[in-house]
C-alpha positions in Angstrom: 227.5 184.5 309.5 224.6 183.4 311.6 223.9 180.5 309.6 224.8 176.6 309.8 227.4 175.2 307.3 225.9 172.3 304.9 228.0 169.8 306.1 227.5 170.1 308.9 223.8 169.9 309.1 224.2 167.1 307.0 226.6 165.5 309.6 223.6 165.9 312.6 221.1 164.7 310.1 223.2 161.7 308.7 223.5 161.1 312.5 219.9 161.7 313.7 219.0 159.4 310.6 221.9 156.2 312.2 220.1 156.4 315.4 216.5 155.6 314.1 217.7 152.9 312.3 219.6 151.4 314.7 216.3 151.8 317.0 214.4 150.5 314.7 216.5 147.5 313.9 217.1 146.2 317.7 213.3 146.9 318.5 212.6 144.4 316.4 213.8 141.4 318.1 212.4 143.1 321.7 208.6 142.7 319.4 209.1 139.0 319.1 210.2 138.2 322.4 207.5 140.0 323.6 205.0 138.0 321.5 206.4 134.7 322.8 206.4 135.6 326.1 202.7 136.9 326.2 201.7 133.4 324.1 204.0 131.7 326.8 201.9 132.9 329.6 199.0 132.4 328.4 199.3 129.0 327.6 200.7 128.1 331.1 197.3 130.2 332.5 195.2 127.9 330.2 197.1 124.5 331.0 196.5 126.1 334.6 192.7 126.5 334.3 192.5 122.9 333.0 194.5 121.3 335.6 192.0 122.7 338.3 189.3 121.4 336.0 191.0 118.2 335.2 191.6 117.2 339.1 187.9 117.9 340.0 186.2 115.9 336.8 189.2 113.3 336.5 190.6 114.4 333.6 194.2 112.9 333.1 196.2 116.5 333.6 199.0 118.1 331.5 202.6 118.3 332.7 204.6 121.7 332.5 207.9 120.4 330.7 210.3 121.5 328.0 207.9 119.7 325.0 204.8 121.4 326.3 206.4 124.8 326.9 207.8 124.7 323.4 204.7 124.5 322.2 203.0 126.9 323.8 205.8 129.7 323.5 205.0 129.5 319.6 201.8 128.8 319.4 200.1 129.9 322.5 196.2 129.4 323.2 196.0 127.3 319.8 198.7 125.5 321.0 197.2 124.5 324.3 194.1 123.1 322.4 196.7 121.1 320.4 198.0 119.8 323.2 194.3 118.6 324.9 193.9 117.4 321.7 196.7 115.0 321.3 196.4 114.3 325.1 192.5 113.5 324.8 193.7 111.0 321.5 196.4 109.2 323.7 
């Protein structure tokens, strides 16, 4: 009388079950975007900090474009160092 049918708590737990999944599954693209976007920023902070240096000790500086923002979205800090790398061998 007072208790729940079997089908249908399977029905709410089936349910419950489809939406952690489906969390689960479209939080993991929001992870990755967050990671390039963190390695992103702090590349442009460290190309940043090296202009400022570069200008003052006449350094040749590195440009902001698509090449060097591709870089440093995937790599981040390692990929700034890259870059002052290949800039300092050019």
């Amino acid at each position: 009388m007072f208790g729940a049918d079997l089908g249908i708590v399977l029905i709410w737990a089936s349910l419950i079950m489809l939406i952690f999944m489906l969390v689960w599954i479209l939080l993991g693209p929001l992870k990755l975007f967050n990671k390039i976007l963190i390695n992103t920023v702090l590349g442009i902070i460290c190309v940043f900090i090296y202009n400022l240096i570069a200008n003052f000790a006449k350094f040749d500086i590195i440009g902001i474009n698509e090449l060097s923002l591709s870089v440093l979205a995937v790599l981040g800090v390692p990929g700034f160092v890259a870059i002052v790398i290949i800039k300092a061998l050019i």
